[in-house]
BADO-386492 format. One record per residue (C-alpha): residue in three letters; residue number from 1; x, z, y. Coordinates in steps of 0.05 Angstrom, whole numbers. Each point is the difference from the previous one (the first is absolute). Layout:
BEGIN
(ALA; NUM; (X; Z; Y));
...
END
This chain:
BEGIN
(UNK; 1; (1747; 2271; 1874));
(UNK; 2; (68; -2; 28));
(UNK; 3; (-24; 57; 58));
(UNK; 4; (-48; 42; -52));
(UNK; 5; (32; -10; -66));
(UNK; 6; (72; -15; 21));
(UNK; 7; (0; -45; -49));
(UNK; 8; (60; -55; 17));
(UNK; 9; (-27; -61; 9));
(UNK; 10; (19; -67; 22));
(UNK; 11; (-18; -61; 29));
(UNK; 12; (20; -78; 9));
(UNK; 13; (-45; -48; 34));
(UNK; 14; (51; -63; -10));
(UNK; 15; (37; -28; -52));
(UNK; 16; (-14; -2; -79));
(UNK; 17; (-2; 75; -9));
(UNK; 18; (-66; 5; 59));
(UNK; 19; (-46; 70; -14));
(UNK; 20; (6; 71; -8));
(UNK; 21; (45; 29; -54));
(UNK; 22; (33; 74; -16));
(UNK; 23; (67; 5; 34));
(UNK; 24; (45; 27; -58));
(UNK; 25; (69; 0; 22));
(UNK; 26; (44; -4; 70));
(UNK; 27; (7; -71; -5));
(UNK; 28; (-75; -13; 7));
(UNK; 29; (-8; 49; 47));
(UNK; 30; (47; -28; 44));
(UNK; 31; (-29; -71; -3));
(UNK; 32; (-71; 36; 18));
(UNK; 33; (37; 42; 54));
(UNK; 34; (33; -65; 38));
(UNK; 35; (-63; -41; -2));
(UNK; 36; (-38; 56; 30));
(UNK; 37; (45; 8; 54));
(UNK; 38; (11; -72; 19));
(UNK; 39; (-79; 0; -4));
(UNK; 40; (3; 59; 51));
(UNK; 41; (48; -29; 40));
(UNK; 42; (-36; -64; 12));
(UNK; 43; (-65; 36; 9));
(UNK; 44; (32; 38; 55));
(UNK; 45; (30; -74; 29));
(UNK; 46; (-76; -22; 2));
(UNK; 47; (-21; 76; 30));
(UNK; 48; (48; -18; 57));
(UNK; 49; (-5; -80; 11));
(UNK; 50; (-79; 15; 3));
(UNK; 51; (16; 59; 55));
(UNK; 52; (39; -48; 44));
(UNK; 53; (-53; -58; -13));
(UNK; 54; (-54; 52; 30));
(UNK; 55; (47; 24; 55));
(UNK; 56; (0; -87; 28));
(UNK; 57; (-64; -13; -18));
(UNK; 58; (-26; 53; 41));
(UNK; 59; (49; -17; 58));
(UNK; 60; (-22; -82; 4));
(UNK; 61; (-65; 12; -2));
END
């Protein structure tokens, strides 16, 4: 919906306030906006750790 529609929506998987919900301000969107990104950014820690973990596997074995 967010893609198709562009309808704003939001998410929180922690905390009291946990599911989807219509982003109606800045301040919301800016609580959505930073847990994305520190989502992304430890997704990308995990995209690179796993890299490095295949790079000395491969070279002990």
């Amino acid at each position: 919906m967010i893609f198709i529609y562009k309808v704003p929506i939001g998410a929180f998987r922690t905390g009291n306030n946990k599911g989807y919900f219509l982003i109606k301000n800045q301040d919301e969107y800016n609580q959505v906006r930073n847990t994305l990104k520190a989502q992304a950014f430890e997704e990308l820690k995990r995209v690179n750790q796993l890299r490095e973990n295949l790079k000395n596997w491969s070279d002990e074995r």
